[in-house]
C-alpha positions in Angstrom: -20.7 -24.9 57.8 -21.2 -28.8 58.4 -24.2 -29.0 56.1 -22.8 -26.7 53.5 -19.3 -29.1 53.1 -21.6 -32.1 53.6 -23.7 -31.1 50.2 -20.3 -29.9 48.5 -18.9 -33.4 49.1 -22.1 -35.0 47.8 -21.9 -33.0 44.9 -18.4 -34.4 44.2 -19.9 -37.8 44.4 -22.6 -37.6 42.5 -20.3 -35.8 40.1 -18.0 -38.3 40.0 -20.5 -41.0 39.1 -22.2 -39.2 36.0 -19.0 -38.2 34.4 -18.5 -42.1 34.1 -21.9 -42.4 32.2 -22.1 -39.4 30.6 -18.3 -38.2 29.5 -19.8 -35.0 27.5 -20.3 -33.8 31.3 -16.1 -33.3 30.7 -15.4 -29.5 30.1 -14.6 -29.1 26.3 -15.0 -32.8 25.5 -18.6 -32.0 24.1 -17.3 -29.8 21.8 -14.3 -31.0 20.2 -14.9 -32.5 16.9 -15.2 -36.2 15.9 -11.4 -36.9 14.9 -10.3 -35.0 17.7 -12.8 -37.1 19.8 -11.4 -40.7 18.4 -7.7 -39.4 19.4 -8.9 -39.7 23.5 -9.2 -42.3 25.6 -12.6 -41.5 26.9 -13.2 -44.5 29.0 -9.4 -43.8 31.0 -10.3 -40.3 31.2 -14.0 -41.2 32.9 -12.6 -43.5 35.0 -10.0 -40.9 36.6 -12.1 -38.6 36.4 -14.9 -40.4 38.5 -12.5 -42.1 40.8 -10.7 -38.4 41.5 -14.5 -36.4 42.4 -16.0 -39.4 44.1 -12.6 -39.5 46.1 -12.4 -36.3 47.5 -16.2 -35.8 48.0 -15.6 -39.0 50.4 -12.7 -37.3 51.8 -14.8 -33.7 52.3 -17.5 -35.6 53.9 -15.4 -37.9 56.4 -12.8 -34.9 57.2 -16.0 -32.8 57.8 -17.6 -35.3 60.7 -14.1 -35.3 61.7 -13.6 -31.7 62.3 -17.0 -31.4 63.6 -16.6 -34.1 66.5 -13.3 -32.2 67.1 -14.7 -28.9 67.2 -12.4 -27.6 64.8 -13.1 -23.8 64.5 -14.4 -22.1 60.9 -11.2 -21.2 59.8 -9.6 -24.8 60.1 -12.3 -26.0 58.4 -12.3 -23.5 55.6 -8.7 -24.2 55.2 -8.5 -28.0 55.2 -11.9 -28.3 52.8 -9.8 -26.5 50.5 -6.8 -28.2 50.7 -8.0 -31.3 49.9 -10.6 -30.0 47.2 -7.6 -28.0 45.2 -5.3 -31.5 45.6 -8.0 -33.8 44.4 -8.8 -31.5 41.4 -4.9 -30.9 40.8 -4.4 -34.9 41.0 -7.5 -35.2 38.8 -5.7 -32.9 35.8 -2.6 -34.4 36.0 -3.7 -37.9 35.7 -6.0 -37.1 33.1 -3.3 -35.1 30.7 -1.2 -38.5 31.4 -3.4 -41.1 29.8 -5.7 -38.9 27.9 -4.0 -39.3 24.3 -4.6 -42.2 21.7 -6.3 -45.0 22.7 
């Protein structure tokens, strides 16, 4: 289990710093049209976007070495990988619908 949440928050990381380079990574932002396109903030919604993943990747991976040097058993870990995955992506949507209109 420790290398499997150690590569998930790694993922998130690496994640997190692509989306900032390469918005069309966003789901649906690749496909909406030009006009549509000028009517987002891209670089706000980046920004939030990589500061969200890269966020809770760190907080997957440090929670992870925690739990480990604890001993925590599987279903602990299961549940608090979760927990904080589902919040950072919840926090990640919310912030984004705030600032994503008109630049």
């Amino acid at each position: 289990m420790l290398i499997a949440f150690l590569i998930n928050g790694l993922i998130l990381i690496v994640a997190g710093i692509l989306v900032k380079y390469n918005p069309n990574l966003l789901a649906g932002y690749n496909t909406l049209s030009k006009e549509k396109k000028k009517e987002i903030n891209i670089e706000k919604v980046s920004t939030i976007a990589r500061n969200s993943l890269i966020i809770t990747g760190a907080l997957i991976i440090d929670s992870t070495c925690i739990m480990y040097i604890l001993e925590s058993s599987e279903i602990t870990q299961i549940t608090i990988i979760s927990i904080i995955f589902i919040t950072g992506l919840l926090a990640m949507l919310i912030l984004v619908n705030r600032v994503s209109k008109i630049k």
